[in-house]
C-alpha positions in Angstrom: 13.8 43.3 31.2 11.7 40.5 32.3 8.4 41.9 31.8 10.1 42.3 28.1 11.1 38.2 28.0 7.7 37.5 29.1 5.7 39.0 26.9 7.6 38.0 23.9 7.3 34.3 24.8 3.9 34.9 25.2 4.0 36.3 21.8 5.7 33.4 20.6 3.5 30.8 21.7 0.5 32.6 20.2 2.4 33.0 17.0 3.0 29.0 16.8 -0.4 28.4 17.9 -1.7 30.3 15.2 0.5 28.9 13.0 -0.8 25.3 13.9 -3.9 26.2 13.7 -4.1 27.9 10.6 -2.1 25.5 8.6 -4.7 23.1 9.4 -7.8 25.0 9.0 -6.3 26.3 6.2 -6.0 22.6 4.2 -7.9 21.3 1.5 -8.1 17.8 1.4 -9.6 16.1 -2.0 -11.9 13.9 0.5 -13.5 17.1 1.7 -13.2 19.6 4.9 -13.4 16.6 7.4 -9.6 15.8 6.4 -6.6 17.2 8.6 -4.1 15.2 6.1 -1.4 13.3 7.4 1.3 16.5 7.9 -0.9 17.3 10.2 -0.5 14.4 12.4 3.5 14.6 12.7 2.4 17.6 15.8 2.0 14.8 17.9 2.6 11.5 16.2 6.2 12.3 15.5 7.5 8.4 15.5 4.4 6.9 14.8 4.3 8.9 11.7 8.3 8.9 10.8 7.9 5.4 10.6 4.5 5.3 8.4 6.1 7.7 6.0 8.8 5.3 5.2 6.7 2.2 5.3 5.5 0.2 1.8 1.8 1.3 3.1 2.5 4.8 2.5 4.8 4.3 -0.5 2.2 2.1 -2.2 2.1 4.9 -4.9 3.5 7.9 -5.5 4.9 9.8 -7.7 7.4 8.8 -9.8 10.5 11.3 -8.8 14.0 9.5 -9.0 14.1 9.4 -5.0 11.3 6.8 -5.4 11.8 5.0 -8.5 13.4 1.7 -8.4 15.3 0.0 -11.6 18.3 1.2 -13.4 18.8 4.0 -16.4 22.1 3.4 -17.3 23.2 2.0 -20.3 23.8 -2.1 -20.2 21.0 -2.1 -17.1 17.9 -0.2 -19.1 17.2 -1.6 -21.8 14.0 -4.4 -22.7 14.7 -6.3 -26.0 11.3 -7.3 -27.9 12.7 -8.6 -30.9 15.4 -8.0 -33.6 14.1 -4.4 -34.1 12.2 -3.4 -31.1 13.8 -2.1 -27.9 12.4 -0.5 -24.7 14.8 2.0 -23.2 14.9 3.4 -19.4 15.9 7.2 -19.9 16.3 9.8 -18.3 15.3 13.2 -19.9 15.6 16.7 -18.6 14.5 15.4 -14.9 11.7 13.3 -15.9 11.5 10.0 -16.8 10.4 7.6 -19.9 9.9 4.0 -21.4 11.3 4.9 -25.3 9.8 2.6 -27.7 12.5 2.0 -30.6 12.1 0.3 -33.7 14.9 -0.3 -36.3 16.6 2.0 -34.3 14.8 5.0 -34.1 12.6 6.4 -31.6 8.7 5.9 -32.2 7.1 7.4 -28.6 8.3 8.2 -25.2 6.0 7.6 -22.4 6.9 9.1 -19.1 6.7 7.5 -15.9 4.3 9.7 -13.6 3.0 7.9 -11.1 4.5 4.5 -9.1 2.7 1.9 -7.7 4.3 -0.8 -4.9 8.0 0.1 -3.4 8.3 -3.6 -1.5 8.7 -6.4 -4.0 8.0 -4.8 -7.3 7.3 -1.5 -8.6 4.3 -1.0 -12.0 4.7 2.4 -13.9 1.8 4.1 -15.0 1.5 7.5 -17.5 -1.6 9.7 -17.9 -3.2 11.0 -21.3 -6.4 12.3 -21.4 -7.7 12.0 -17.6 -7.0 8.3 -17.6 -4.5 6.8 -16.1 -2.0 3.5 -18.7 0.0 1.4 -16.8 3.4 1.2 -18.7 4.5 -2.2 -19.9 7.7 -3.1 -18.5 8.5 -3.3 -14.4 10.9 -3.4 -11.5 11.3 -6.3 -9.6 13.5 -7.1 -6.9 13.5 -11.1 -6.9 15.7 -10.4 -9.9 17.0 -6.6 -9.5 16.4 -5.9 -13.0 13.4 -5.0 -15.6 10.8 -7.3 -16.9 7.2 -7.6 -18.2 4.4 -6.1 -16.2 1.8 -8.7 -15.0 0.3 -10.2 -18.3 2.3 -8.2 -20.7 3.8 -10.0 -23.3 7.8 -10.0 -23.8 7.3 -9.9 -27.8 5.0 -7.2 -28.3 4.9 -3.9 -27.3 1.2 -2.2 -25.5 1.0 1.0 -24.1 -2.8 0.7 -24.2 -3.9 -0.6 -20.8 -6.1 1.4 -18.7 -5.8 1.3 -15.0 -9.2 1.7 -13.1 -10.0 3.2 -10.2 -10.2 -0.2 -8.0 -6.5 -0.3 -8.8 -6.2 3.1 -6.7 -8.3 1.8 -4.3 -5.8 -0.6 -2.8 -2.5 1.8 -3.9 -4.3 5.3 -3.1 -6.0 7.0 -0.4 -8.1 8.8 -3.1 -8.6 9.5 -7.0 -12.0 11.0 -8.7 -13.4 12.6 -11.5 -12.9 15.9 -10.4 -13.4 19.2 -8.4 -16.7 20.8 -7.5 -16.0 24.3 -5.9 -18.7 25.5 -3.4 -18.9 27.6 -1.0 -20.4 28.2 2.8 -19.7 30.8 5.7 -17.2 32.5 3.7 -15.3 29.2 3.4 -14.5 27.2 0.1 -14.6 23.5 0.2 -14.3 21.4 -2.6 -16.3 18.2 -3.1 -16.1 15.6 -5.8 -18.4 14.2 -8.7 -17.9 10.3 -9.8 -17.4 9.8 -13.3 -14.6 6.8 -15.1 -12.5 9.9 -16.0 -10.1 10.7 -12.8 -8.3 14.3 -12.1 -4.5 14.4 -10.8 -5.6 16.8 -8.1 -7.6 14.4 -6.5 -5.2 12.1 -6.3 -3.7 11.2 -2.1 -0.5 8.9 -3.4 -0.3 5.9 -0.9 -2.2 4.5 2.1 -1.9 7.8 4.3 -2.9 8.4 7.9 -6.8 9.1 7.9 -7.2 5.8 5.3 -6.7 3.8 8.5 -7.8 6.0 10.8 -10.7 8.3 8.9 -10.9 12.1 8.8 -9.2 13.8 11.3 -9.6 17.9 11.3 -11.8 18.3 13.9 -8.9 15.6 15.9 -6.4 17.8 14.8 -8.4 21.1 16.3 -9.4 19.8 19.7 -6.2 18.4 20.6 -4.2 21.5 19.5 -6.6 23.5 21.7 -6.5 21.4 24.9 -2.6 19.5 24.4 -3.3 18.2 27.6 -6.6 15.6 26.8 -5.3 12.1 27.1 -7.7 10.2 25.5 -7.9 10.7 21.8 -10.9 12.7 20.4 -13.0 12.7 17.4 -10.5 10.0 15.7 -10.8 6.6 15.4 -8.7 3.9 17.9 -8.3 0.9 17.4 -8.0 -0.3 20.7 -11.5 0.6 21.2 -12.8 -2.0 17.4 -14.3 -4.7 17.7 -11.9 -7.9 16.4 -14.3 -8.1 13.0 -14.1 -4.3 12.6 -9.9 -4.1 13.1 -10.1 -7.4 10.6 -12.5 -5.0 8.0 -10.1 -2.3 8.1 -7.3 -4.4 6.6 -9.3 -6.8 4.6 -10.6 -3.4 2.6 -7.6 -4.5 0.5 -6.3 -7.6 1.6 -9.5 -10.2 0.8 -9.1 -9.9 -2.9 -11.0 -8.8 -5.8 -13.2 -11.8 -5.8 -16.3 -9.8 -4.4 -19.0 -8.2 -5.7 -18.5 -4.5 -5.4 -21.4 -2.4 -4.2 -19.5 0.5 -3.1 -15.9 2.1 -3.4 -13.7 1.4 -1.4 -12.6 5.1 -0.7 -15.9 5.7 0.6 -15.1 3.0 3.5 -14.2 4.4 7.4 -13.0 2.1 9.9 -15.2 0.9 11.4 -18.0 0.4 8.7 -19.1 -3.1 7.8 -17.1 -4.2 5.0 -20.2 -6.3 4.1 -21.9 -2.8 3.3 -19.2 -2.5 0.5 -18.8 -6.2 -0.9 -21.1 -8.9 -1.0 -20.0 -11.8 1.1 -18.9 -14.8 -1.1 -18.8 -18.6 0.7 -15.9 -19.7 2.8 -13.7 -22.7 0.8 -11.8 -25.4 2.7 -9.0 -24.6 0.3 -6.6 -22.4 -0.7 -7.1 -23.1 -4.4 -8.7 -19.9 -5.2 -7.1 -17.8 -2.6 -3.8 -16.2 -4.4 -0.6 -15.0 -2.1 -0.8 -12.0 -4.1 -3.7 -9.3 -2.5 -5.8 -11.9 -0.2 -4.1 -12.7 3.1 -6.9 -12.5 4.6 -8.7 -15.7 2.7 -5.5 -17.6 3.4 -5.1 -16.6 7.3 -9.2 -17.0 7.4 -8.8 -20.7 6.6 -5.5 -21.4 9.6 -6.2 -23.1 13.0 -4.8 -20.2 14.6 -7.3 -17.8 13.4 -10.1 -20.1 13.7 -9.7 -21.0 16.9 -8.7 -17.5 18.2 -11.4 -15.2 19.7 -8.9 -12.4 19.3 -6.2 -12.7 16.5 -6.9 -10.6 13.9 -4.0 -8.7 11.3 -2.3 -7.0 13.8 -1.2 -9.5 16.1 1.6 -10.2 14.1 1.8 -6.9 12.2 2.2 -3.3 13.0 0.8 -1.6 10.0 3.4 1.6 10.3 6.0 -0.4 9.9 6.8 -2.5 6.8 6.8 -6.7 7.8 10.0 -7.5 9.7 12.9 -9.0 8.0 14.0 -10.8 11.0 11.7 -14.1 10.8 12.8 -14.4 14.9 10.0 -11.8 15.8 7.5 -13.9 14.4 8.5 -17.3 15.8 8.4 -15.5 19.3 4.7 -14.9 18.4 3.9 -18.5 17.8 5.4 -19.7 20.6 4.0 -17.3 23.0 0.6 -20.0 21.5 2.4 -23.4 21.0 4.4 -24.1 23.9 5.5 -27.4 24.1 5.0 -28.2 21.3 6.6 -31.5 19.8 7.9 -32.2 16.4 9.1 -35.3 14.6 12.0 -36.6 14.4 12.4 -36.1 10.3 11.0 -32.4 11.2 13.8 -31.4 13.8 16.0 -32.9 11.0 15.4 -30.7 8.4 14.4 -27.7 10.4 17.7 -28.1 12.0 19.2 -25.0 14.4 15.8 -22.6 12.8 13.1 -25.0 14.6 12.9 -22.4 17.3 13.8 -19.2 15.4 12.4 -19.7 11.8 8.2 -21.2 12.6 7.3 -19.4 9.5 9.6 -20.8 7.0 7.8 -24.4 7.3 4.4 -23.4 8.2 4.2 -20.1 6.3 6.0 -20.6 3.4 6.7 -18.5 0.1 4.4 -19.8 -2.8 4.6 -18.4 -6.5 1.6 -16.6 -7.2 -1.3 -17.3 -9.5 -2.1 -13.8 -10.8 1.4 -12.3 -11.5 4.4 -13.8 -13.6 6.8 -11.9 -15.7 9.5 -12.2 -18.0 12.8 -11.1 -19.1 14.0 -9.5 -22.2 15.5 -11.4 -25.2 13.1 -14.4 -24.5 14.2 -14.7 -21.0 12.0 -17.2 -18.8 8.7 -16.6 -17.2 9.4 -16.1 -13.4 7.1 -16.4 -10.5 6.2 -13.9 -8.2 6.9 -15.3 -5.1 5.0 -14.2 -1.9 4.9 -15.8 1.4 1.4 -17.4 2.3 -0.8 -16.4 5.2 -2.5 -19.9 5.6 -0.5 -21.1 8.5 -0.7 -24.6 8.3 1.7 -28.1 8.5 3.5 -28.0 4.5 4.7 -31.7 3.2 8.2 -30.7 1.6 7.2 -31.0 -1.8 4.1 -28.5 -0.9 5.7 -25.4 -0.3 
C-alpha cells in the first residue's frame, strides 16, 4: 500500500512538472520564442505578480470588456450632446460596446469600443477598421466621474477619423506590429514579425506586462522550473544588479516624453540598453516650461535638488512599479524625511501647512499642476477642464505657483 502511495506521488509530481513545462515551451509570444509571458511568472512570483496584474502599469491597455471599462451606459449618465441635433450615446449592445452617433434623432454609425487605454485618471477608447487602430472621440475621466472630449477633440463636432500610431502603443503596450511571419526550425514553429504602419490584433501584448520591465524570460522560466532550488535568479534581468542610469532608462522609455528624436522603437528596448541608442539626447533646461506633468516625470524630477545631488535616487526610490502610486501621501513624507532631517520652515510655512507639515511634504513641494497637452470638455458647451497631474519637480512652490 505504500509502495502504491509512492509511486503515485511520484507520478504526480512528473505530471505537474510536465505540465509546467510544457505550458511554457508550448507559448507563443508575438515578441518571439525568447518570451515566457507573464502567466508564466505567477509559478513563483505569486505576490509580486498579483499585485502587477492589478496595477495601472498592467492595465495601461486592454481590452475593452465591461470588467475594465470605466464611465456609465445608463440612460441620464451616457449621453454627449454636440449640438441641437447631434448626440453621442454610451450603449451597450449584445455584450459589446459602442459610441452611437445620432443626428435629428436617428442613428448614423456605431463605433465599438475594442481596445482601452489608461485605468488611473482617465480612460481613451479606440476601434479598429482596416488594420489601424481610431481613437474614439469622447472619454472617461475621473476628476469629474463622467464623459467628456478626448484630448483635442472638439465638443461641437463629431470625428471618428484619428489614427492612433504605434508610439501610442509603445508607452500603453508591451507590443503591436504589422504582422505574423510563420517559420519554422527543429520541428518547432516560431513566429516573427515584419514592420510596416499597418498593425495586426494578434500582435498586440495589452499593458506594460512582466518581461517589458524585465526582458524575455523563457529560458528564466526553464532553468528555474528545472533546478526550484537556485537562489539567485538566472537568465532574467535584476534590477538590483543596474546601474542607477540604466534603472533610470528603464522607466524613462516612457516617462521623458515625446520630445526626442526617435531612432528606434521603443519595443525593441531591453533593460538595460542605452536609452540614448533609441532617442537622441536633447539639452537639459533650467525650467520646467517645456516639461509637461502629463508623460515626462522624468524631465521634471531631472531638474529637483534631490535628484541632482543624489548619487543614487532614481524612479524607484519612491515608487514600486507593481504597485500603482500610494494614496496615502504619509509614505512619501517618510521618504523625505529619512533626507531632510531637521529641517526648518518658516513661520508663514508652519502656518499654512498646519498639522500636514510632517505628514503631507508633497502637497507643497510636489504639487498637482494642470497639464499642457491634455484638456477636455463637457457636453452641452460645458467648460474646458484641466487635467490635473501632480509634478515630479520637487522644489519650494510660492502659493500662487502651484
Amino acid at each position: 500500500m505504500k509502495k502504491a502511495k509512492f509511486l503515485f506521488f511520484i507520478l504526480a509530481l512528473i505530471i505537474l512538472f510536465t505540465s509546467c513545462k510544457k505550458e511554457s515551451d508550448n507559448y507563443i509570444d508575438p515578441r518571439g520564442t525568447d518570451y515566457a509571458g507573464s502567466e508564466s511568472c505567477i509559478q513563483c512570483h505569486k505576490i509580486q505578480s498579483e499585485s502587477a496584474f492589478h496595477s495601472s502599469h498592467f492595465k495601461a491597455s486592454s481590452p475593452a470588456t465591461k470588467e475594465n471599462i470605466l464611465g456609465h451606459f445608463k440612460n441620464g449618465k451616457n449621453t454627449f450632446v454636440y449640438d441641437a441635433n447631434t448626440k453621442l450615446v454610451m450603449e451597450e449592445r449584445r455584450d459589446t460596446l459602442y459610441q452611437v452617433l445620432y443626428k435629428n434623432g436617428k442613428e448614423v454609425q456605431a463605433y465599438p469600443f475594442e481596445i482601452l487605454f489608461g485605468i488611473k485618471h482617465a480612460q481613451t477608447s479606440a476601434y479598429w477598421k482596416n488594420h489601424y487602430t481610431f481613437e474614439l472621440p469622447i472619454s472617461y475621466y475621473k476628476s469629474i466621474n463622467d464623459w467628456a472630449t478626448s484630448p483635442g477633440y472638439s465638443a461641437t463636432v463629431p470625428n471618428f477619423e484619428r489614427q492612433i500610431d504605434k508610439e501610442c502603443f509603445g508607452c500603453h503596450s508591451s507590443n503591436i506590429a504589422s504582422r505574423y511571419v510563420t517559420t519554422s526550425s527543429d520541428s518547432i514553429t516560431f513566429m516573427t514579425m515584419e514592420v510596416e504602419d499597418f498593425m495586426s490584433k494578434r500582435t498586440l501584448i495589452y499593458g506594460i506586462d512582466c518581461e517589458r520591465c524585465h526582458g524575455p524570460a523563457k529560458q528564466h522560466v526553464r532553468t528555474h522550473l528545472k533546478f526550484p532550488d537556485l537562489k539567485k535568479a538566472q537568465n532574467i534581468v535584476a534590477f538590483k544588479d543596474l546601474k542607477r542610469q540604466q534603472r533610470i532608462d528603464a522607466c524613462a522609455i516612457c516617462h521623458s516624453g515625446n520630445d526626442k528624436l526617435k531612432i528606434k522603437s521603443r519595443f525593441q528596448y531591453k533593460p538595460g540598453d542605452d536609452l540614448l541608442n533609441y532617442f537622441r539626447g536633447v539639452p537639459a533646461s533650467n525650467d520646467s516650461i517645456n516639461y509637461d506633468v502629463h508623460g515626462n516625470q522624468l524631465g521634471l524630477l531631472a531638474q529637483s535638488k534631490c535628484f541632482k545631488k543624489s548619487e543614487a535616487m532614481d524612479c524607484m526610490t519612491c515608487h514600486n512599479p507593481h504597485e500603482d502610486a500610494s494614496k496615502n501621501l504619509a509614505t512619501y513624507s517618510s521618504m523625505c524625511i529619512s533626507c531632510h532631517q531637521g529641517i526648518e520652515h518658516t513661520p508663514a510655512t508652519i502656518k499654512t501647512a498646519g498639522k500636514s507639515l510632517l505628514t503631507n511634504c508633497v502637497e507643497c513641494h510636489m504639487p498637482k499642476q494642470d497639464s499642457k497637452a491634455i484638456r477636455f470638455q463637457k457636453s452641452n458647451g460645458g467648460a474646458m477642464s484641466s487635467y490635473s497631474l501632480r509634478t515630479h519637480k520637487i522644489a519650494v512652490y510660492p502659493p500662487n505657483k502651484k
